[in-house]
C-alpha positions in Angstrom: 6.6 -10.2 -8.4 4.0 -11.8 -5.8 1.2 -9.7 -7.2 -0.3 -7.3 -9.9 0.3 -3.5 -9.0 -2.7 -0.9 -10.1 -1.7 3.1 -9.8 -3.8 5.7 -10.2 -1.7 8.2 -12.4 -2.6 11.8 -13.6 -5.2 12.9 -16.1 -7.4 10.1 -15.3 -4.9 7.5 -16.0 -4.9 3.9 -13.6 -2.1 1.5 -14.2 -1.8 -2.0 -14.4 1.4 -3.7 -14.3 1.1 -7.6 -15.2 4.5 -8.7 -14.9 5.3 -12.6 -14.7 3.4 -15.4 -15.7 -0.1 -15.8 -16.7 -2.3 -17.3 -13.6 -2.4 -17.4 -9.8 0.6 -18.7 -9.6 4.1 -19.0 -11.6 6.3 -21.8 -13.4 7.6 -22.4 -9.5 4.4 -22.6 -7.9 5.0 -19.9 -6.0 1.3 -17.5 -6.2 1.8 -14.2 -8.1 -2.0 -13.3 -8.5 -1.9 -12.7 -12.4 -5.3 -14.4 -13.2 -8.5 -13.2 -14.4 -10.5 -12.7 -11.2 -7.8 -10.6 -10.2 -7.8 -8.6 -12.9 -11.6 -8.1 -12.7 -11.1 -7.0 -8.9 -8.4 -4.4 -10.0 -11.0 -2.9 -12.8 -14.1 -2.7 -10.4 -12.3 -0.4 -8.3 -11.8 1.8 -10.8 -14.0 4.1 -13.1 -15.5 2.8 -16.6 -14.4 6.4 -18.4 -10.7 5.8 -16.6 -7.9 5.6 -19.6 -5.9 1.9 -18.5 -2.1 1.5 -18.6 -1.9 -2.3 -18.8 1.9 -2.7 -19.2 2.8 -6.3 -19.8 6.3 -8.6 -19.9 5.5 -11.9 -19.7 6.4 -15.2 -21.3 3.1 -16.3 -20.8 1.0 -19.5 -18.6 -2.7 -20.4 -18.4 -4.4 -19.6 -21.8 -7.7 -20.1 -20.6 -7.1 -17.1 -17.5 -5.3 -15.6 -20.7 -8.5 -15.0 -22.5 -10.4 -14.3 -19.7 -8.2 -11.5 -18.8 -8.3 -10.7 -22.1 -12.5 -10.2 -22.3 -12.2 -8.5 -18.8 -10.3 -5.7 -20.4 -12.5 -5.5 -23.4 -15.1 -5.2 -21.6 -13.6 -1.9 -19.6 -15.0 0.9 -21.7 -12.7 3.7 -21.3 -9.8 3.7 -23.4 -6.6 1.3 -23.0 -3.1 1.3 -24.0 -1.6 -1.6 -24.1 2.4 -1.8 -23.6 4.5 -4.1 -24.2 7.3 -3.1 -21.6 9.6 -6.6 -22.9 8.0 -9.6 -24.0 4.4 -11.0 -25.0 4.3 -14.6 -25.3 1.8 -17.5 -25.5 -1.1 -16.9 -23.3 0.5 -13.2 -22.3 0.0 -12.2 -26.1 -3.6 -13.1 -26.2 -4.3 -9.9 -23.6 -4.2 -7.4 -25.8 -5.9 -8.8 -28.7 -8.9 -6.0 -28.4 -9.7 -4.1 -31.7 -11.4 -0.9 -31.1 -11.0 2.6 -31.4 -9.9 3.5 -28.1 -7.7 0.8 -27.4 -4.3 0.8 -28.8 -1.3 -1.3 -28.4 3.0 0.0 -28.3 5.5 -2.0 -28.5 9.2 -1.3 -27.1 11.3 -1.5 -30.7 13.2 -4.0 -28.4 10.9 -6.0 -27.0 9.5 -9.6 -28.4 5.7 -10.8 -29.3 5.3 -14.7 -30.0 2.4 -17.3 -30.6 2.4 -21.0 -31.2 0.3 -24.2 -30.6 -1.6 -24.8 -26.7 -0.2 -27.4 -24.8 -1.2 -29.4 -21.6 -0.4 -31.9 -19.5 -2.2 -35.1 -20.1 -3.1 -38.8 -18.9 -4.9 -41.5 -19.9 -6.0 -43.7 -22.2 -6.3 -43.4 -25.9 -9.6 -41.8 -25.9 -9.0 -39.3 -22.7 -5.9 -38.3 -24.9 -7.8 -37.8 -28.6 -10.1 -35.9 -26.0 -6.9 -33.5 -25.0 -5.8 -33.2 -28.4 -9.5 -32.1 -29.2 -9.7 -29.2 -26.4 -6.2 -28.0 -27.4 -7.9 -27.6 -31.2 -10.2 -25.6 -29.2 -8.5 -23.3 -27.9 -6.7 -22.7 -30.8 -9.6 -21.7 -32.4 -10.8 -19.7 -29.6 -6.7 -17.8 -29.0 -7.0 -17.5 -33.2 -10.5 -15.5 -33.2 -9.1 -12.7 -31.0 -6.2 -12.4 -33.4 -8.2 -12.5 -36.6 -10.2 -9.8 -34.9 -7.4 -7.8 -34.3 -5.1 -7.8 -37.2 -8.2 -8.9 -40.4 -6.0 -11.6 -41.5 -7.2 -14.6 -42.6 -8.8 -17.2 -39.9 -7.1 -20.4 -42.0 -4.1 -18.6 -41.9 -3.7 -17.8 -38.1 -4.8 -21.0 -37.4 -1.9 -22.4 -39.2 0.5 -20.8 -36.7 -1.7 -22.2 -33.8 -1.1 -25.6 -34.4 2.0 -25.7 -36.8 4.0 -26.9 -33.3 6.5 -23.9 -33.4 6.8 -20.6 -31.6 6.6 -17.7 -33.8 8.2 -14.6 -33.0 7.9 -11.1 -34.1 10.1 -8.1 -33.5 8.1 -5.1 -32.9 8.2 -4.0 -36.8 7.5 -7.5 -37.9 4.4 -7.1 -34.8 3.3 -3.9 -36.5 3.6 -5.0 -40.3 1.3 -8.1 -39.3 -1.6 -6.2 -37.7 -0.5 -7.0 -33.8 0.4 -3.6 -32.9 -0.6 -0.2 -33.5 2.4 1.9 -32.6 6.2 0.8 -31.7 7.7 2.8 -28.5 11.0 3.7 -27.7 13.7 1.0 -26.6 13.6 0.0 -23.1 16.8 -1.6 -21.4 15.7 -5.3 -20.6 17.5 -7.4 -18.0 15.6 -10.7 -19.0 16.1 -14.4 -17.5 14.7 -17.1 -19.7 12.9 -20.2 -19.3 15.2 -22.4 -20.9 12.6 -24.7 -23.4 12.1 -21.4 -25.5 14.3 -21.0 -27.9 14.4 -17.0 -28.7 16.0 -15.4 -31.6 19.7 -15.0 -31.2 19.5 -11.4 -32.8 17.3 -10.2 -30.3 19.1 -11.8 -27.2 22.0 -10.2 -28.4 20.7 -6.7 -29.3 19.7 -6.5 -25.3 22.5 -8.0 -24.3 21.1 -11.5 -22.8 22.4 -14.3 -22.3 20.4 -17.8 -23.5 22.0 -20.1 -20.3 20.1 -18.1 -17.7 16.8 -19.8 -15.6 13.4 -18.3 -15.8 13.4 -15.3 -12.6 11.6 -13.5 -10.6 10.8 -9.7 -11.3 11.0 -7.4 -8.4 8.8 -4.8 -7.9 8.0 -2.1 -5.1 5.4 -3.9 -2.7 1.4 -4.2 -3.9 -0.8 -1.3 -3.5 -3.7 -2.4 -1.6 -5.9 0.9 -3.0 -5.2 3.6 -5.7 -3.4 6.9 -4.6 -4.2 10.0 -5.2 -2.9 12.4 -7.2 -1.3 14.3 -4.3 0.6 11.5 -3.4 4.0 11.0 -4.9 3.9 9.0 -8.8 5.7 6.1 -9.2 9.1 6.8 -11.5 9.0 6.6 -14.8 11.8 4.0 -15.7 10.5 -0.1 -16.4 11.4 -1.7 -13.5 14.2 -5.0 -14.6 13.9 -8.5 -14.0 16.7 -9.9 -12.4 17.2 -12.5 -9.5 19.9 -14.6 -8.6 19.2 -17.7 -10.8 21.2 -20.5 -8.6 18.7 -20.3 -6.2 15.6 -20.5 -8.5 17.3 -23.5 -10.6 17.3 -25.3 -7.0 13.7 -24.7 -6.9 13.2 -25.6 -10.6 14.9 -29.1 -10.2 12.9 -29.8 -7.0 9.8 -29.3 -8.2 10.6 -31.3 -11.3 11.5 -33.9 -8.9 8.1 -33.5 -7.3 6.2 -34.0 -10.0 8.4 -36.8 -11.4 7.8 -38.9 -8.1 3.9 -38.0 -8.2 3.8 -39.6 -11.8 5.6 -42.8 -10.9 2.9 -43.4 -8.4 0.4 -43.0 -10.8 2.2 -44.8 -13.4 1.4 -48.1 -11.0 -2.8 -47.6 -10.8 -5.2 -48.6 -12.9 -5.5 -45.7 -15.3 -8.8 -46.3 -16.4 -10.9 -44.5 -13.7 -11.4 -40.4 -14.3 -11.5 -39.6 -10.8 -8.0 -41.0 -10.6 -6.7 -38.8 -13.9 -8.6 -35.8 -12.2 -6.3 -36.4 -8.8 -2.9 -37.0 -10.8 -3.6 -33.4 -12.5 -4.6 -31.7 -9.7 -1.3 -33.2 -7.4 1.2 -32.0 -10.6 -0.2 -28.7 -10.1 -0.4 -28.5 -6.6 2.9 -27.8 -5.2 2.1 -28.9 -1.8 1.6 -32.1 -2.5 4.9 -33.9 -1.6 5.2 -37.6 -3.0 4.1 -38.8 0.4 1.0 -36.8 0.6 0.1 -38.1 -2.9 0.5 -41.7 -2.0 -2.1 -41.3 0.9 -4.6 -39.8 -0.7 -4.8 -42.3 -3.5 -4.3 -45.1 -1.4 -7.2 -43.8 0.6 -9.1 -42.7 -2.6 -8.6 -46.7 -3.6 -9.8 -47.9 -0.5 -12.9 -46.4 0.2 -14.3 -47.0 -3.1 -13.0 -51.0 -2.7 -10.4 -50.8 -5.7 -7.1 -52.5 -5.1 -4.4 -50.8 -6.3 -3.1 -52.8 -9.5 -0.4 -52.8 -11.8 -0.1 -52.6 -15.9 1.9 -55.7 -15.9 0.3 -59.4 -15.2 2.3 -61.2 -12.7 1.3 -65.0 -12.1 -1.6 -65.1 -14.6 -2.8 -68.6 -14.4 -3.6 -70.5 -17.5 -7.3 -70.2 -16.9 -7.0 -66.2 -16.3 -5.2 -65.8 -19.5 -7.7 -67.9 -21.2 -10.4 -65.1 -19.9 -8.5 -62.3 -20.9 -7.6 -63.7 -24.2 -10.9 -64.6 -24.7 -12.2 -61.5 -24.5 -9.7 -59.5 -26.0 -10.4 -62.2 -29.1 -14.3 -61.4 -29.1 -13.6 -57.2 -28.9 -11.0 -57.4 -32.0 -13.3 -59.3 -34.1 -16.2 -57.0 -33.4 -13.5 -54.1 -34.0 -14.3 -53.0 -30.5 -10.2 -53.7 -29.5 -7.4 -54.6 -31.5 -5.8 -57.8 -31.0 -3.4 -57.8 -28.1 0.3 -59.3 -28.7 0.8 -63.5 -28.2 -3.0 -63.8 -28.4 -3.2 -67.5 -28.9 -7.0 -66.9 -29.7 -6.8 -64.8 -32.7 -9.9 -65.3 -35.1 -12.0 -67.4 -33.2 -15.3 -68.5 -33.7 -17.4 -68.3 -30.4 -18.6 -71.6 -30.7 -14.9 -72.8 -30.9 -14.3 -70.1 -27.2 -17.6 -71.9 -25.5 -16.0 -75.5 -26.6 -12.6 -74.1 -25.1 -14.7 -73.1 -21.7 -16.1 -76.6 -21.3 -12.4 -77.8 -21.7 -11.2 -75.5 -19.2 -14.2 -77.0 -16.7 -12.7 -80.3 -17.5 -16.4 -81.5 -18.6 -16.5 -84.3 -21.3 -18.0 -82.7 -24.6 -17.4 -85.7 -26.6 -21.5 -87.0 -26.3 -22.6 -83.6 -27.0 -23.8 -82.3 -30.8 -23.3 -79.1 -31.3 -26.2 -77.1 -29.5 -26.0 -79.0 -26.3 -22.8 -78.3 -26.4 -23.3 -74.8 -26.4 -26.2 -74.9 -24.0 -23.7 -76.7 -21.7 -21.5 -74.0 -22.0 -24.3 -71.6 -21.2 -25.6 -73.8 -18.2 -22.4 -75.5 -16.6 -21.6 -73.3 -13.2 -18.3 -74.2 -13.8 -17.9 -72.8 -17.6 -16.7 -69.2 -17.8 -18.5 -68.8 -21.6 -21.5 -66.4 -20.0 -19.0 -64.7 -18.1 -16.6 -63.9 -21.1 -19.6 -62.7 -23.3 -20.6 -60.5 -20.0 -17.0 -58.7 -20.0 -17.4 -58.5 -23.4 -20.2 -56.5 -23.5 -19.1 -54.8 -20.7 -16.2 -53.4 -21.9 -18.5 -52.6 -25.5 -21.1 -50.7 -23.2 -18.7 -48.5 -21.6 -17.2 -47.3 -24.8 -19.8 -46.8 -26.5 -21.5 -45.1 -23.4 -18.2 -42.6 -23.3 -18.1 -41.4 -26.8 -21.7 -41.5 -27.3 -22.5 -37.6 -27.6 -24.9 -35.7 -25.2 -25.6 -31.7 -24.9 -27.1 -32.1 -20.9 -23.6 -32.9 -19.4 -22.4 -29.2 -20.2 -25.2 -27.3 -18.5 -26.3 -29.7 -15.7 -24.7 -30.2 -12.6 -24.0 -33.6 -11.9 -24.8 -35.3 -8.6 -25.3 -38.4 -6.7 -27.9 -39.9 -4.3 -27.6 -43.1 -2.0 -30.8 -44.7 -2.3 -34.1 -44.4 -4.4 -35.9 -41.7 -2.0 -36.1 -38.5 -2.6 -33.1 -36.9 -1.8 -32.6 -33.3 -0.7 -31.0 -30.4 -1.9 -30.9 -27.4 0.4 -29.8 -24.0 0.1 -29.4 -21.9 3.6 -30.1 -18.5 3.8 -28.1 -15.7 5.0 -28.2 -12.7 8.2 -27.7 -10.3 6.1 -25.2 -7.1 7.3 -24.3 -6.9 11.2 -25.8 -4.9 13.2 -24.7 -1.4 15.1 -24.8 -1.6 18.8 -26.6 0.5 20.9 -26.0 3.1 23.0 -24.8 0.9 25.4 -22.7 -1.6 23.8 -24.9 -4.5 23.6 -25.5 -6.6 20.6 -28.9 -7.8 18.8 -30.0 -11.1 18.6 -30.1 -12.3 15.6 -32.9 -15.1 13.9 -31.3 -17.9 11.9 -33.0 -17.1 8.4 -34.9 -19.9 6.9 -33.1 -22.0 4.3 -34.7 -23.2 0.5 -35.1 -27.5 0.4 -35.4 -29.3 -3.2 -35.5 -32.9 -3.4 -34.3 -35.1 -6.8 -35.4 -39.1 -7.0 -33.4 -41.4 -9.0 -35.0 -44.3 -10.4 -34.0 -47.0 -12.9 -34.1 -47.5 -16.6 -32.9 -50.4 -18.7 -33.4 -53.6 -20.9 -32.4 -57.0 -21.3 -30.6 -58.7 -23.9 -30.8 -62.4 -25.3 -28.4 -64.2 -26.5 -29.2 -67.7 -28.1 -27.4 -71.0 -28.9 -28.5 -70.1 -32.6 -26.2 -66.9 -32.5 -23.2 -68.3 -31.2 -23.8 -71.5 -33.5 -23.4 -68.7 -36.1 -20.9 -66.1 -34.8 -23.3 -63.4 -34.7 -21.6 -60.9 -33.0 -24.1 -58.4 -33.7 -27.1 -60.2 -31.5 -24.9 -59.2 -28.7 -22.0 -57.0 -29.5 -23.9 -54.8 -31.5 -27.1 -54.6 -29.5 -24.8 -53.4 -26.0 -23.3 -50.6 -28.1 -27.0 -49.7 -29.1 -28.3 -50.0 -25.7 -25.0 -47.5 -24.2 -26.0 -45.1 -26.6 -29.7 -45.3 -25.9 -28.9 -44.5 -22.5 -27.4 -41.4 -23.2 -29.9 -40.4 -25.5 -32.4 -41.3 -22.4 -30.7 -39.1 -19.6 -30.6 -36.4 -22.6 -34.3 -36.7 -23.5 -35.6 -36.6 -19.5 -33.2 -33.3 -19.3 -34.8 -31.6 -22.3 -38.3 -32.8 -21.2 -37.9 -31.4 -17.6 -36.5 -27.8 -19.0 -39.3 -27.7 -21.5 -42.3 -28.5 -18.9 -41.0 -25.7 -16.8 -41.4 -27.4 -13.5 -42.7 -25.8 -10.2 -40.2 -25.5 -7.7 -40.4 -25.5 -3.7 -41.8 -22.3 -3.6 -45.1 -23.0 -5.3 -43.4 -20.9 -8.4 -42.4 -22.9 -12.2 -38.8 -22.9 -12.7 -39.1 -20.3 -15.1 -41.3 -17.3 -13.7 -41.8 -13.3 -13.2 -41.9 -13.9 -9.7 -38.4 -15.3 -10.1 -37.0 -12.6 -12.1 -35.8 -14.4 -14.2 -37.3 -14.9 -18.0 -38.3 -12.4 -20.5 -42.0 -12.4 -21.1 -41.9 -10.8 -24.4 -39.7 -12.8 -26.8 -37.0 -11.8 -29.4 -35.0 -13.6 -32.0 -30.7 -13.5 -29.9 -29.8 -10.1 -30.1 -27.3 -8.2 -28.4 -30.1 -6.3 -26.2 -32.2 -9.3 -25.1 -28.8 -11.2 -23.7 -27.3 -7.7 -21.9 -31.5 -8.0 -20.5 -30.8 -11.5 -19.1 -27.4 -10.8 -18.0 -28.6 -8.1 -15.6 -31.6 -10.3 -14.3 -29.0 -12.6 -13.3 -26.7 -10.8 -12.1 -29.8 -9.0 -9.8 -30.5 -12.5 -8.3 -30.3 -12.2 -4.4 -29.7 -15.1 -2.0 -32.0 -16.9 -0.3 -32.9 -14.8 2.4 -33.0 -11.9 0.0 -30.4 -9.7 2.0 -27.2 -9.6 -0.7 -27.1 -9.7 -4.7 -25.5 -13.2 -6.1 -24.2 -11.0 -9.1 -24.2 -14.6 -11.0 -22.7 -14.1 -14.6 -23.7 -16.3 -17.8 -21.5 -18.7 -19.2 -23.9 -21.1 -21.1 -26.0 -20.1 -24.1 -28.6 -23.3 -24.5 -31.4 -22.8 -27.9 -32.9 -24.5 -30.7 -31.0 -25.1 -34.1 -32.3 -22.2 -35.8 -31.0 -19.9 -33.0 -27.8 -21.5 -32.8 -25.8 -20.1 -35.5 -27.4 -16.6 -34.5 -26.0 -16.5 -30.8 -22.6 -17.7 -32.3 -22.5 -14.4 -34.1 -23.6 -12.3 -31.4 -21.4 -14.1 -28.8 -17.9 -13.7 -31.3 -18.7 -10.0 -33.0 -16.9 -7.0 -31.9 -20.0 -5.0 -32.8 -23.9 -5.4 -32.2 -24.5 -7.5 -35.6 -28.0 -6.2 -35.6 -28.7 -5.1 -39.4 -30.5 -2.1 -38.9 -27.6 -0.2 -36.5 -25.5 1.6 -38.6 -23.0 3.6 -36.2 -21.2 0.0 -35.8 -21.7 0.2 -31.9 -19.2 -1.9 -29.7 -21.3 -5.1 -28.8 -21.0 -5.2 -25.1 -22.0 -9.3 -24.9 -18.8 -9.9 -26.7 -17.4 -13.5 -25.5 -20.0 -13.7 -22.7 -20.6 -17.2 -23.2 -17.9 -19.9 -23.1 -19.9 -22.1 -24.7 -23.2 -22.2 -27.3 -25.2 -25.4 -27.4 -27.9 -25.7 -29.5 -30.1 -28.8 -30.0 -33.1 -30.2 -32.2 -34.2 -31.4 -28.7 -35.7 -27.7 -28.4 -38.0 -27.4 -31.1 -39.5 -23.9 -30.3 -37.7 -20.4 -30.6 -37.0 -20.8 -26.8 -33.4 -20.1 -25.8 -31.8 -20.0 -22.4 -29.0 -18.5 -20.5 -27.1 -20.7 -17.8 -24.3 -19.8 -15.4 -21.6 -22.1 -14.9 -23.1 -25.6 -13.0 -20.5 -25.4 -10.4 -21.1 -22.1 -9.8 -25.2 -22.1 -9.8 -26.6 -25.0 -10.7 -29.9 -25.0 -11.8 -31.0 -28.7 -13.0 -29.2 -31.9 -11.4 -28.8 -35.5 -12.8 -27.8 -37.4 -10.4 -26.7 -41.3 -10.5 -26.7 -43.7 -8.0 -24.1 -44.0 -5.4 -22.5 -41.8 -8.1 -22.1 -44.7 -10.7 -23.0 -42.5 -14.4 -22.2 -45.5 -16.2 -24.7 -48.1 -17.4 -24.6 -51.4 -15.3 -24.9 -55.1 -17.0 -25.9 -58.7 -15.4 -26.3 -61.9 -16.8 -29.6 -64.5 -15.4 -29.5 -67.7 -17.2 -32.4 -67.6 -19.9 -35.6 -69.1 -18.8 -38.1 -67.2 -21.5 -34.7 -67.9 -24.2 -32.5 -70.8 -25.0 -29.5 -69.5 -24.1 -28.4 -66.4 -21.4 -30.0 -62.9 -21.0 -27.8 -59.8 -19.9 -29.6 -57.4 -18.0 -28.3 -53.3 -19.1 -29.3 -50.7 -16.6 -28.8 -47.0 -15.4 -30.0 -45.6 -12.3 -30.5 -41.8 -12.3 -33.0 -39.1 -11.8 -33.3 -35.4 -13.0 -34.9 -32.4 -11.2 -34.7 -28.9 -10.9 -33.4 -27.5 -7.7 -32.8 -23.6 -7.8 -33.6 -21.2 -10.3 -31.6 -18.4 -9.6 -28.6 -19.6 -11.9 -30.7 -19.4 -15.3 -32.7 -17.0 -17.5 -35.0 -17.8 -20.4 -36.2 -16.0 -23.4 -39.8 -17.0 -25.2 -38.4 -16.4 -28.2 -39.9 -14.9 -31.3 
């Protein structure tokens, strides 16, 4: 089906049918509108008291719209049935994960329910994919607290099954004995089509009569209803519609698409894949089904271009003897600080650094054989034509930007990220809007309108750094740590930097262009009198937020929290709030449904806020509310070599160029705390 179908049914019944994949659009590419915001559409337009039908056959898709659509129901008040018309699998059983009261979940005895691990698509090197393993850990743990919820069983347990790497299926007894269900329904007939990497269990396929060899297909349903009907109008019939569609045609499309993406990889497969806006475009282009392979090539060569990058290949084709040297060299320095293993045919293995700066002068063809062994390394240090500076440079080049990537920082998942092109103060404006048309008059003609008056903030990068030494001494005594060491210390001082200006500038409340701190009753948005994280105080903020207008005032933002930011002591507190099904709050005995469930996506706390402040961010994207931005967009540290005057040997020069600054307000709300 292209889309999901809502039908408003008698006794105050609406409902949903979510059949196909989970996301905007299916295995195929093709959009079918089964996603969260969708969802949330289909339950605004109808009443919170309404009973929901949410009838589901799917073998799953997106787990992340998965959950959301999943939170979107729980949040509907009125009670739901859940129905589970054929199958529920992956991210499609995750829906109906809601314990409460009211909401209940049936089974057909001969439909199918099945979990197992998250999986993605990934690219990269070896930390970019430790860093996919680690979100797919995530969202196991995320997709296992819904089921713990629901069934009581142990949270060790379910996670087991999340990550065991097999797909666990459950008839509908097995469903109910486990705690996933709450009733089983009568049998429905089932004309299924498979995606053929699942493997299914052969007793269900052949109680309902399926066959294993077919393609995944399409399920046809009556066209979307645009708005409910009405009770007078005539109700949709009773029988489960069947999936069936001729599967030549979509194994056509299957095998081209998989030819698509194939082509799309092997152009990637020839760039440099160290660069993540390069990663970001190869996932984006695998998704993106109109993307053909030529369309792809453009764009990256283009992407390449403009930001002066050759396009390069993993394989070294006519490496000199002086280039291998360098990259040996290097490689050599890195494995011995533990930095980088030690690359295959290294002739260099184990070197001293004073043996690598005697190796430099050889490759300068400059006569050593007067020299003692400090003017030898000073002439490695001073001779234009040595590479010795340069090789320690890479060196610590390559140190600083690993250490800079896995050094860890709370700012980067609240703040928007920017970039300026100089050091002046660059702006940040936000127009304003008109506001609803006007009627015409009497005689037809149409007002004038003024152009409203926009909102200007400004942000001023500047730069931060410091210089290392290196001496003849050091090298004399292969001390890797005077240089090695010190450029890991200095990439994780800069993080710690950006993070300490971010936390400063939140906690100083700063004015804004309106004369008004960040932070203010004027800007509706902070709560004056201050409470420990309770269920009431966040459903507070969450309405001042969502009450935000634009600029000119004329229409609501209706902005929703997805960031919980606080201290340490109020950390583990929101964690319990944000994950209970009802208001923890001691001293409420009637166990009422906590209606902040899962508001946030994410809780950071931080001993960088020392107070029993705590603060409530939308998503940066969506509202962003403080901004680092970096130099012509360059958020990694910068090194330089000079050499030494002041030092007997060669000083390298580490610095980041960034600035901080608040530049709308509307996308945050703060509590004082208690």
């Amino acid at each position: 089906m292209k889309n999901l179908q809502i039908t408003a049914l008698a006794n105050n019944v609406t409902q949903i049918l979510f059949y196909g994949d989970v996301g905007k659009t299916d295995w195929c590419g093709d959009s079918i509108g089964n996603d969260a915001l969708s969802i949330i559409q289909k339950l605004d337009a109808i009443q919170p008291d309404q009973t929901l039908d949410f009838r589901i056959n799917s073998f799953g898709g997106s787990l992340p719209e998965g959950l959301a659509i999943r939170n979107a129901c729980a949040r509907h008040q009125g009670a739901i049935n859940f129905y589970i018309d054929g199958v529920a699998m992956s991210a499609a059983s995750v829906i109906p994960m809601i314990k409460r009261d009211n909401v209940k979940v049936i089974m057909a005895v001969n439909a199918l329910f099945m979990i197992h691990a998250p999986s993605t698509q990934s690219f990269g090197n070896a930390n970019e994919l430790r860093q996919a393993a680690d979100m797919l850990e995530k969202y196991s743990e995320a997709w296992a607290q819904n089921i713990v919820e629901k069934t009581g069983k142990p949270l060790d347990e379910i996670i087991g099954l999340l990550t065991d790497g097999k797909d666990h299926f459950y008839t509908a007894q097995e469903a109910l004995d486990f705690g996933f269900i709450d009733q089983i329904g009568d049998a429905i007939p089932i004309t299924a089509s498979l995606p053929k990497n699942i493997n299914l269990p052969e007793s269900w396929l052949t109680s309902n009569k399926i066959t294993a060899t077919l393609t995944q297909e399409k399920t046809p349903m009556p066209a979307p209803t645009e708005t409910l009907k009405t009770d007078n109008q005539p109700q949709p019939s009773t029988q489960t519609p069947t999936i069936a569609v001729e599967a030549s045609a979509i194994e056509t499309k299957r095998q081209a698409e998989t030819q698509r993406q194939d082509g799309i990889k092997a152009i990637f497969a020839m760039v440099s894949p160290d660069r993540k806006n390069i990663l970001a475009m190869q996932e984006r282009m695998l998704f993106d089904t109109s993307i053909t392979e030529e369309k792809a090539r453009a764009e990256i060569l283009a992407k390449l271009g403009e930001n002066q990058h050759a396009v390069t290949h993993s394989v070294h084709v006519g490496e000199t003897g002086q280039e291998r040297f360098k990259t040996d060299a290097v490689n050599a320095i890195l494995a011995k600080a533990g930095i980088e293993k030690v690359t295959a045919h290294n002739s260099l293995k184990g070197w001293r650094l004073e043996r690598i700066a005697e190796e430099c002068l050889v490759q300068a063809n400059m006569s050593r054989s007067h020299l003692d062994r400090m003017s030898m390394i000073s002439a490695a240090f001073t001779q234009s034509t040595s590479d010795f500076p340069v090789l320690l440079e890479n060196a610590m080049h390559k140190t600083l930007l690993a250490a800079y990537a896995t050094a860890p920082d709370t700012w980067s998942r609240f703040c928007a990220v920017g970039s300026v092109s100089d050091f002046r103060a660059a702006n940040r404006y936000r127009t304003g809007s008109f506001g609803n048309l006007d009627a015409l008059n009497e005689l037809g003609e149409f007002k004038n309108k003024a152009i409203p008056d926009g909102e200007k903030a400004s942000i001023t990068a500047s730069t931060k750094g410091n210089i290392i030494n290196i001496s003849r001494q050091a090298i004399i005594n292969d001390d890797l740590s005077a240089f090695i060491g010190l450029a890991r210390d200095l990439a994780r001082a800069g993080k710690r930097t950006i993070e300490a200006d971010v936390y400063a500038l939140l906690a100083s409340n700063p004015t804004m262009g309106d004369g008004i701190a960040l932070f203010h009753a004027s800007h509706g948005n902070i709560q004056s009198t201050g409470t420990v994280v309770t269920m009431a105080a966040i459903e507070d903020l969450r309405q001042k937020m969502a009450s935000q207008k634009d600029v000119g005032g004329n229409d609501y933002l209706d902005l929703r929290p997805a960031l919980w930011l606080g201290g340490m002591a109020q950390g583990g507190n929101a964690r319990v709030v944000n994950t209970s099904q009802y208001d923890p709050d001691t001293a409420n005995k009637l166990q009422r449904p906590n209606v902040v469930a899962g508001l946030f996506r994410d809780v950071i706390d931080t001993p960088r806020i020392s107070g029993t402040d705590w603060y409530m961010f939308a998503d940066p994207i969506e509202a962003p509310v403080i901004e680092v931005a970096f130099l012509d967009g360059n958020a990694e540290p910068y090194i330089e070599m000079q050499q030494g005057w002041g030092v007997d040997g060669a000083q390298y020069k580490v610095r980041l160029d960034y600035g901080v600054a608040a530049i709308d307000y509307r996308g945050a709300a703060k509590n004082v705390g208690a």
